[in-house]
Structures are given as structure tokens and as C-alpha cells.
N, C-alpha and C positions, 0 to 999 in steps of 0.2 A: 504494500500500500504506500503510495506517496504522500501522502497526506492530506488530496486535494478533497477528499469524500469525507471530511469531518462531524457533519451530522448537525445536528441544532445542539451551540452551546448554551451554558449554564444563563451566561445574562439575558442571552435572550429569551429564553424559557420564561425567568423572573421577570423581564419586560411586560413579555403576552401577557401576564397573569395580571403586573399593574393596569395594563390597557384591559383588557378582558372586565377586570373589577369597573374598572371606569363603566365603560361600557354600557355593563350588567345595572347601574343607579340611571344614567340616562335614559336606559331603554324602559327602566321600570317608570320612569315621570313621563315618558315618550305614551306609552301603549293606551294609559287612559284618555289620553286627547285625542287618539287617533281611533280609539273605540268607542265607548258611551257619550264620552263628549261630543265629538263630531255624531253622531249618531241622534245626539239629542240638537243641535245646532241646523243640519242637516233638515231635520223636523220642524224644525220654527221655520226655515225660511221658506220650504214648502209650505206648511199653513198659512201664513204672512203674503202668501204670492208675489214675492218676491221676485220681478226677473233677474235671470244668469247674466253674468258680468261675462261671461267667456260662456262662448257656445259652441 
């Protein structure tokens, strides 16, 4: 082996994990605006008859 097949080292493992963690908090504050919220938003400007900005 030359050396050039070295594999994923250590920092970067510890990197993924910091970014990963990140990640895992945004996407938890991310999911409910993107679910029930829009969902419920979605709902009002349909009953509101509102027209579409973009068609």
C-alpha cells in the first residue's frame, strides 16, 4: 500500500459529527414551519381568497 487509500480520518469523523449535531437542531426548528405551519398558513390564504403572487 502507498499510502494514497487512507480512509476517513479521525478529524474529520469529529467534524461530521459537529456539523451533523448542527444540522440535527436546524432541521428540528426547520420541519414545523415546513409542516403544520405552512399547512395551516396554506389554509388561510385559501379561505381568504387570496390571489397567487406567482402562478
Amino acid at each position: 500500500m502507498d499510502g494514497s487509500a487512507v480512509g476517513v480520518i479521525d478529524g474529520a469523523r469529529e467534524r461530521y459529527g459537529d456539523l451533523k449535531a448542527q444540522w440535527d437542531e436546524q432541521k428540528a426548528k426547520l420541519e414545523p414551519l415546513l409542516g403544520a405551519e405552512l399547512d395551516a398558513f396554506n389554509t388561510l390564504v385559501r379561505e381568504s381568497a387570496i390571489p397567487l403572487v406567482i402562478s
